[in-house]
C-alpha positions in Angstrom: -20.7 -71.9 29.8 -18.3 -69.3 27.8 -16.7 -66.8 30.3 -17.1 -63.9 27.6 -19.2 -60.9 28.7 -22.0 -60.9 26.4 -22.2 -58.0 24.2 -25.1 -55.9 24.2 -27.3 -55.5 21.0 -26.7 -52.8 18.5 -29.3 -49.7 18.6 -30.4 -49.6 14.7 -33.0 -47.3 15.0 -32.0 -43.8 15.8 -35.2 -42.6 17.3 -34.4 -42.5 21.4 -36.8 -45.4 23.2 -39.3 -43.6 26.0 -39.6 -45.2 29.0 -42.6 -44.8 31.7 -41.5 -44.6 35.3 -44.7 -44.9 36.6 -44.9 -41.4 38.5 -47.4 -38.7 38.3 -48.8 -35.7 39.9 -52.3 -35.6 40.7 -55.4 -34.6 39.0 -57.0 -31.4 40.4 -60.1 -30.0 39.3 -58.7 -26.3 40.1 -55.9 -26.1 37.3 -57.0 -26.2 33.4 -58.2 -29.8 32.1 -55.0 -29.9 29.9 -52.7 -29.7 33.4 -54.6 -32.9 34.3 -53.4 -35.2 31.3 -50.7 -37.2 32.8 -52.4 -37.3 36.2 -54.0 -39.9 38.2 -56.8 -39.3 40.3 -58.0 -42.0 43.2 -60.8 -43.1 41.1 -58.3 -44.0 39.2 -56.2 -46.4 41.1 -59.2 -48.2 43.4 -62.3 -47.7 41.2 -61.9 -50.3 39.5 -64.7 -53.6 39.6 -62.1 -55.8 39.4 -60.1 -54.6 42.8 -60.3 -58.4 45.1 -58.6 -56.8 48.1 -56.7 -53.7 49.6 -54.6 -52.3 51.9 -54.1 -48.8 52.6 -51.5 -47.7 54.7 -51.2 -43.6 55.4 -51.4 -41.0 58.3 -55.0 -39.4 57.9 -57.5 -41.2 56.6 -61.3 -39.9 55.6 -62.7 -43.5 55.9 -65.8 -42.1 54.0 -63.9 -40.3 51.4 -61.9 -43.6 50.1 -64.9 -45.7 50.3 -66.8 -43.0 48.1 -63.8 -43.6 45.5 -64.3 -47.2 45.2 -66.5 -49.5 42.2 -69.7 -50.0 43.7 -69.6 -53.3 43.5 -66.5 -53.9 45.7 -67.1 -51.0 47.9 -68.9 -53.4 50.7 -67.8 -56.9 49.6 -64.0 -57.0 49.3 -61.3 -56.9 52.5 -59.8 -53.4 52.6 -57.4 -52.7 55.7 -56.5 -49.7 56.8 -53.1 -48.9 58.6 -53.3 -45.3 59.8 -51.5 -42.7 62.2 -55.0 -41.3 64.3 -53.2 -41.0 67.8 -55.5 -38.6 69.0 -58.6 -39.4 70.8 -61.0 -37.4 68.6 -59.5 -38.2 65.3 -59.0 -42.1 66.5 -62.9 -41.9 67.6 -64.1 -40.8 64.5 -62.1 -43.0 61.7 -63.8 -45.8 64.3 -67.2 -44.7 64.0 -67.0 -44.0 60.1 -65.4 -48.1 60.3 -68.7 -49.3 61.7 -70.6 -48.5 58.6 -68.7 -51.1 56.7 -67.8 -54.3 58.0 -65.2 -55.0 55.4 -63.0 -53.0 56.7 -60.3 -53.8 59.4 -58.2 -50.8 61.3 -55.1 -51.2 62.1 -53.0 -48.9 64.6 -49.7 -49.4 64.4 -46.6 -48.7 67.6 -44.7 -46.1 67.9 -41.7 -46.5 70.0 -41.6 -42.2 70.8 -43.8 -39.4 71.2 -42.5 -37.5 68.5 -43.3 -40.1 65.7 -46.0 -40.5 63.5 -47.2 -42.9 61.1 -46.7 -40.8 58.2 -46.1 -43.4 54.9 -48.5 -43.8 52.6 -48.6 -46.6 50.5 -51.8 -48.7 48.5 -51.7 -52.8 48.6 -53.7 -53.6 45.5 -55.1 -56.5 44.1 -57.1 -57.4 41.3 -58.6 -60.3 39.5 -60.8 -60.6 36.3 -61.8 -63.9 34.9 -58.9 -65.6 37.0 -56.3 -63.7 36.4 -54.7 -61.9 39.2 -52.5 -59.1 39.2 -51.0 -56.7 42.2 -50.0 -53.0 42.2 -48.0 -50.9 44.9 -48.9 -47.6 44.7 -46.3 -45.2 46.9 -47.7 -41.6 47.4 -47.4 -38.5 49.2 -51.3 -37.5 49.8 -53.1 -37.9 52.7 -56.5 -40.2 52.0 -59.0 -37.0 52.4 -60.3 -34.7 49.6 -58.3 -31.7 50.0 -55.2 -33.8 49.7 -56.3 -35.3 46.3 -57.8 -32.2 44.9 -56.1 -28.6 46.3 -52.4 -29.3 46.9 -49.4 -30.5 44.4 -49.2 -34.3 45.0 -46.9 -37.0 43.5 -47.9 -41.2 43.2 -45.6 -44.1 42.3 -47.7 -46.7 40.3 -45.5 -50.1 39.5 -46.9 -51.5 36.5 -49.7 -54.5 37.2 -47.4 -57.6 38.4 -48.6 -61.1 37.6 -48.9 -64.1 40.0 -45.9 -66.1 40.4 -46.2 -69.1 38.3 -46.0 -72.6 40.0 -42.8 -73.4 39.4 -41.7 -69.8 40.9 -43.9 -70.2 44.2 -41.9 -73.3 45.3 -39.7 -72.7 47.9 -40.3 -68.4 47.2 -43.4 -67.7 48.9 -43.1 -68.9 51.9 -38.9 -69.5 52.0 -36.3 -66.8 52.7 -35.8 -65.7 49.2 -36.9 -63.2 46.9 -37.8 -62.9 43.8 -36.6 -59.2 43.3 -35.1 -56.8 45.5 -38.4 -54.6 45.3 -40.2 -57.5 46.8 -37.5 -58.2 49.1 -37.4 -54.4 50.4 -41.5 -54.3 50.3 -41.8 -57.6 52.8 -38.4 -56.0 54.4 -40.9 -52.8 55.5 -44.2 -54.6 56.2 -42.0 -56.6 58.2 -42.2 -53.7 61.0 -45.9 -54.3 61.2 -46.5 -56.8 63.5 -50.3 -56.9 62.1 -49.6 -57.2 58.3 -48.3 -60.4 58.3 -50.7 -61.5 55.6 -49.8 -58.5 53.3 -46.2 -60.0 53.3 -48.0 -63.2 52.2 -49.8 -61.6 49.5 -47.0 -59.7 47.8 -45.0 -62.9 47.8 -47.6 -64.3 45.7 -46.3 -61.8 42.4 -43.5 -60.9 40.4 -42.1 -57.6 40.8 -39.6 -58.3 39.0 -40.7 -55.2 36.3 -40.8 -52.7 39.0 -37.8 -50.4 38.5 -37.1 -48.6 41.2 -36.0 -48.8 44.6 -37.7 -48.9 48.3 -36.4 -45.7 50.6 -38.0 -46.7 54.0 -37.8 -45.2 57.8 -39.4 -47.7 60.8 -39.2 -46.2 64.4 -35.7 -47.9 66.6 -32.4 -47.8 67.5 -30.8 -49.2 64.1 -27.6 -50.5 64.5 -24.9 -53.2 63.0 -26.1 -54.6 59.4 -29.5 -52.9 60.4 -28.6 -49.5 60.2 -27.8 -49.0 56.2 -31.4 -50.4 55.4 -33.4 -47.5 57.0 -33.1 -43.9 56.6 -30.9 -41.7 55.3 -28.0 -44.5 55.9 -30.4 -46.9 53.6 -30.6 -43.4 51.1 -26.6 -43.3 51.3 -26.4 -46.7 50.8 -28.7 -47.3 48.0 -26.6 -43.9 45.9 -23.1 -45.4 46.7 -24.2 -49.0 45.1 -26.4 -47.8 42.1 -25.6 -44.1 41.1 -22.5 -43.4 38.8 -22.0 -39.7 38.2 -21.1 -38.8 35.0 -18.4 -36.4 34.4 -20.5 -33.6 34.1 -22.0 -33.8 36.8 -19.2 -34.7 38.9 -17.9 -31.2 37.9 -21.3 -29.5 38.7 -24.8 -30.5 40.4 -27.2 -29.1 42.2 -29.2 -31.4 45.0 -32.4 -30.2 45.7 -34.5 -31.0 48.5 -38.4 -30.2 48.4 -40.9 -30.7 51.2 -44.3 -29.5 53.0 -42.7 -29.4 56.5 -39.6 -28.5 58.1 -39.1 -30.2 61.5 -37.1 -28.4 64.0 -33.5 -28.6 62.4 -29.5 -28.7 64.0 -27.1 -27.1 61.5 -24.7 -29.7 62.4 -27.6 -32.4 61.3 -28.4 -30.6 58.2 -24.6 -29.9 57.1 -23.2 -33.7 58.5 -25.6 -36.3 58.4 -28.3 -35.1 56.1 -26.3 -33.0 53.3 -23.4 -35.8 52.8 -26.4 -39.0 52.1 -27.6 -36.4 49.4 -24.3 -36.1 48.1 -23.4 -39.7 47.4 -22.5 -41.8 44.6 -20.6 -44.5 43.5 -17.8 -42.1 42.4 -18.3 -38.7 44.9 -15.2 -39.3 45.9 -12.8 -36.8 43.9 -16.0 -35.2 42.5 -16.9 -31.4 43.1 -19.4 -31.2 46.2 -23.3 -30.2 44.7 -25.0 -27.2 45.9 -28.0 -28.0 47.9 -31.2 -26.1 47.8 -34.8 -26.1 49.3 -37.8 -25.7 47.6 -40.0 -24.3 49.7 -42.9 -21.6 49.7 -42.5 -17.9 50.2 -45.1 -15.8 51.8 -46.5 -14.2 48.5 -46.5 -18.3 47.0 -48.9 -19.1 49.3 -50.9 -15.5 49.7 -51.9 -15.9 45.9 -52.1 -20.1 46.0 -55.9 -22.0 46.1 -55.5 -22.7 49.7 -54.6 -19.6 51.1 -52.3 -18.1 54.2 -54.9 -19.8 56.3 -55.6 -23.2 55.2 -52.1 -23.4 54.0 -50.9 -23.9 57.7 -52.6 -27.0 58.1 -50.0 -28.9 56.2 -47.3 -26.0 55.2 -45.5 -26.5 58.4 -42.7 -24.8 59.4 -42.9 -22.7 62.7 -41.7 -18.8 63.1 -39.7 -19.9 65.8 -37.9 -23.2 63.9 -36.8 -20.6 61.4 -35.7 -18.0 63.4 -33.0 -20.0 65.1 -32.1 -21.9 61.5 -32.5 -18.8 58.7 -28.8 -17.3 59.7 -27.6 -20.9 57.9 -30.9 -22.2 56.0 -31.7 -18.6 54.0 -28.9 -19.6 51.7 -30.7 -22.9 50.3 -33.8 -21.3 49.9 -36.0 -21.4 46.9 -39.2 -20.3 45.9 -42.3 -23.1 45.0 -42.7 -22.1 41.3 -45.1 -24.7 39.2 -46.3 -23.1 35.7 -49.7 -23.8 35.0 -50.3 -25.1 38.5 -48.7 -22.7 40.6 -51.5 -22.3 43.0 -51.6 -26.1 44.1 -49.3 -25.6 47.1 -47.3 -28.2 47.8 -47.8 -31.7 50.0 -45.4 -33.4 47.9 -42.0 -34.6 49.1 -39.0 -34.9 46.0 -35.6 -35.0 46.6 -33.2 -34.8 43.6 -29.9 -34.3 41.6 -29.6 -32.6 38.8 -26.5 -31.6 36.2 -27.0 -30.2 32.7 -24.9 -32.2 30.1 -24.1 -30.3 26.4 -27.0 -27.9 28.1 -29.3 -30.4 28.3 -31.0 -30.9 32.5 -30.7 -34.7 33.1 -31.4 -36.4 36.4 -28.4 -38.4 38.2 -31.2 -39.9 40.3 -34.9 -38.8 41.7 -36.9 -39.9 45.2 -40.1 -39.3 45.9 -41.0 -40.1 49.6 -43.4 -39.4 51.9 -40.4 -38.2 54.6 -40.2 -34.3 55.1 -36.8 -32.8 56.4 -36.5 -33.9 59.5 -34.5 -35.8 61.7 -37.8 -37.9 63.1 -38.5 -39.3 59.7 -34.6 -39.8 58.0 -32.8 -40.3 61.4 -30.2 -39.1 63.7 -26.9 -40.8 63.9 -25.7 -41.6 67.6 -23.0 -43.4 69.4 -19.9 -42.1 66.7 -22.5 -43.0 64.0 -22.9 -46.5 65.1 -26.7 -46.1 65.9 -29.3 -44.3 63.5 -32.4 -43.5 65.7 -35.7 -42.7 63.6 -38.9 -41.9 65.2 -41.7 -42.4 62.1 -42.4 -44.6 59.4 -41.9 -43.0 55.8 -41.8 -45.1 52.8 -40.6 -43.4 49.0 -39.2 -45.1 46.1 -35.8 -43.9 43.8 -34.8 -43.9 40.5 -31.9 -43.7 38.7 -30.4 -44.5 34.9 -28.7 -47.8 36.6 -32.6 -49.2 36.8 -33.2 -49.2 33.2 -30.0 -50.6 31.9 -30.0 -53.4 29.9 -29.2 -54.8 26.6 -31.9 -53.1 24.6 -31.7 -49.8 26.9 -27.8 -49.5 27.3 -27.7 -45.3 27.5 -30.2 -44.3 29.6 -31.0 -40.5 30.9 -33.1 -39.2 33.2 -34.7 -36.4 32.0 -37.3 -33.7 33.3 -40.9 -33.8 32.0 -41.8 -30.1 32.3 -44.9 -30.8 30.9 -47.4 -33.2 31.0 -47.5 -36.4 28.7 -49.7 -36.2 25.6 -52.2 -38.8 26.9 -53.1 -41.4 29.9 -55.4 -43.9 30.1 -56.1 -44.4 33.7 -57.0 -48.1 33.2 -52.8 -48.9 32.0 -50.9 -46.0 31.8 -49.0 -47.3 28.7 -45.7 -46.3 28.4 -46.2 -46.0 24.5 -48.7 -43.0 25.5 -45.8 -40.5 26.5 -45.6 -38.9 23.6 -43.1 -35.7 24.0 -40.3 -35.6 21.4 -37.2 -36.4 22.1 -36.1 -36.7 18.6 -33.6 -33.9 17.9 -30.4 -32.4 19.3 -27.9 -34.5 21.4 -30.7 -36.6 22.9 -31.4 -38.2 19.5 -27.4 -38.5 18.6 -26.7 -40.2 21.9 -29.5 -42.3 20.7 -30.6 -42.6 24.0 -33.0 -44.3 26.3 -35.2 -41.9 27.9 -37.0 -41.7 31.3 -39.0 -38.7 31.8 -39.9 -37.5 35.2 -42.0 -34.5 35.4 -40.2 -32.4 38.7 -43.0 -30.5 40.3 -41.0 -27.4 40.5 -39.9 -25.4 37.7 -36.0 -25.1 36.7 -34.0 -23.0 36.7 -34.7 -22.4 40.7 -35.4 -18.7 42.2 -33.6 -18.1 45.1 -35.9 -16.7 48.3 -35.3 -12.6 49.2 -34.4 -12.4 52.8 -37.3 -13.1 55.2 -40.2 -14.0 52.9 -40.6 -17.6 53.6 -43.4 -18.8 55.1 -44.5 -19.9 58.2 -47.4 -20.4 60.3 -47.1 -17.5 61.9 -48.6 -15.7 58.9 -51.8 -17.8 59.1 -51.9 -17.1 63.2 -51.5 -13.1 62.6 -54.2 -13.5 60.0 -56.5 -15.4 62.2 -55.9 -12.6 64.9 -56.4 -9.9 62.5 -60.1 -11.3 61.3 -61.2 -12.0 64.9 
């Protein structure tokens, strides 16, 4: 076998190829039909006939709301598990009672090892199977499984593309031995792994090739993580990941901005937020030497969420950030502010979670690398380090996935960008979600002369950012004062 590197094949045609990451927003029926193309609804992902088994795994969970979603004829007939976070009495009672009316479907509770946690990933098993072929999907999302979620707020989905069953020669020795046949499947089995209960999902995803799915598994599970443990969890397993697979180019080693952008702000430490949390952001391959990025966070102000669908009121039930939790943080956190600004759907609110880094090359906005995750900013659901960073201690279980160019390389994509989608694609279907139906044209300026591959990710936020004015972020507060004021 020669030892030469082979080369990679020349790009003839000038037109840039477009690439489908497989993420989306949501459909909402309160924004204009044309902010919809692009988006998936539920219907869309489990309303299909063929569907032959499921498992949902999320924090609240409408029981009656996902089964109203599903093809009537597998609504009563297929398995469906459901792994979900009800700790409290009343809300455990009545997931159990709405279980009763359909005896193909098995609850699962799982552990958590502190008060503090919560079972907050959410994450759809699927698998389908029309005349004897069989396929599997991994959906990771950001919405609770209740209607508000999928229809009022600004919600994000990871679809992988449909993944065939392993062919014979394949399964030997892979399904059931202690290799992989990607490192998505590897990471998947790596977080079901924490369920003590979903042994059989780990069997199931062993039974496909992922080997198309480009992106990466960011996961939290509660513990102390520690030794060769403690980089796969995290924001040690976020670090991790960026060191290995993101390569800054030098424009945006000279200048980036970071941007965090989340639904809930957990009670924060400065000394968290500015050592452990800022620096995993910040990584790369080649940070060292490189100019540190700004970091920001998107996050609604006061008047966002006055004039937004849900309200001051209704906002606070997943808005969460208390008056108090900003008080003792806003003499440090003010600075990173920005506001939640979404043309055309600025009055979804948003249940989203992205982080991101961004740099503008020759004044285009390109993406080092993107995460969407179901993990807010807190140290519950990224982690604490402890004992002179030697322990990471996380209290929930998030799950998100992460892209960057490194993912698409190969020898017919060997430039890639990531680039923002400010708008939505041209068309769907929501049967394949073709990557031949993005249709925005990337065919002039330095884009085409790079003769790039492109990856368009459509950021929920609008660019450039708007910084907060002192004081007018949001908070529950507001929707307690209101309360007070109409009683």
């Amino acid at each position: 076998m020669s030892d030469e590197t082979p080369r990679k094949k020349a790009r003839v045609d000038k037109q840039p190829v477009i690439v489908d990451s497989g993420i989306h927003l949501l459909a909402s029926p309160n924004v204009p039909a044309s902010e919809n193309v692009g988006c998936v609804s539920l219907r869309d992902l489990i309303g299909r006939d063929d569907l032959e088994r499921m498992v949902q795994i999320n924090f609240t969970v409408d029981l009656d709301f996902v089964m109203d979603h599903m093809h009537p004829s597998t609504r009563d007939s297929i398995p469906v598990t459901v792994v979900h976070g009800h700790r409290f009495p009343e809300s455990r009672e009545r997931i159990r009672t709405q279980a009763q009316r359909y005896p193909n479907v098995k609850l699962v509770l799982p552990e958590l090892k502190n008060q503090f946690g919560t079972h907050h990933t959410k994450t759809m098993l699927l698998f389908f199977q029309r005349d004897g072929v069989r396929h599997a999907r991994v959906v990771v999302h950001t919405a609770n499984l209740c209607r508000d979620d999928w229809e009022d707020m600004t919600q994000g989905v990871y679809m992988t593309p449909l993944c065939p069953i392993k062919s014979s020669a394949t399964q030997v020795g892979r399904v059931t031995g202690s290799t992989y046949g990607s490192p998505f499947e590897k990471d998947l089995c790596a977080y079901l792994s924490a369920y003590a209960s979903l042994s059989f999902a780990r069997e199931w995803i062993r039974e496909y090739s992922w080997a198309t799915c480009k992106a990466i598994l960011i996961g939290s599970v509660p513990g102390y993580h520690r030794d060769r443990e403690i980089n796969k969890w995290g924001l040690a397993r976020l670090a991790s990941v960026l060191e290995q697979h993101v390569k800054l180019p030098t424009s945006c080693r000279d200048s980036s901005t970071v941007v965090a952008q989340c639904s809930s702000v957990a009670s924060l430490k400065q000394k968290w937020f500015d050592e452990d949390f800022r620096p995993a952001l910040a990584s790369a391959m080649n940070q060292q030497g490189a100019t540190q990025p700004d970091l920001k966070l998107v996050y609604p102000t006061v008047d966002n969420v006055r004039k937004s669908h849900t309200g001051i009121i209704d906002s606070a039930g997943f808005l969460r950030l208390e008056q108090d939790t900003y008080d003792k943080s806003r003499a440090w956190l003010d600075g990173h502010l920005c506001q939640w600004r979404s043309s055309r759907r600025q009055k979804l609110m948003p249940h989203i979670k992205t982080y991101t880094r961004f740099y503008y090359e020759k004044q285009e906005l390109r993406l080092a690398w993107f995460l969407i995750t179901s993990a807010n900013l807190s140290r519950a659901a990224w982690g604490e380090y402890q004992k002179n960073r030697s322990q990471l201690h996380i209290k929930s279980y998030e799950l998100g996935v992460l892209f960057c160019p490194e993912l698409f390389e190969d020898t017919d994509h060997d430039h890639v960008v990531l680039v923002n989608e400010a708008r939505p694609a041209a068309s769907t279907s929501s049967e394949q979600f073709k990557s031949s139906d993005i249709q925005k044209d990337y065919t002039s300026g330095d884009l085409e002369d790079e003769k790039n591959t492109i990856v368009p990710i459509r950021l929920p936020y609008d660019i450039p950012l708007v910084p907060h004015s002192p004081g007018e972020c949001y908070t529950r507060e507001y929707a307690h004062q209101a309360i007070r004021d109409f009683t």
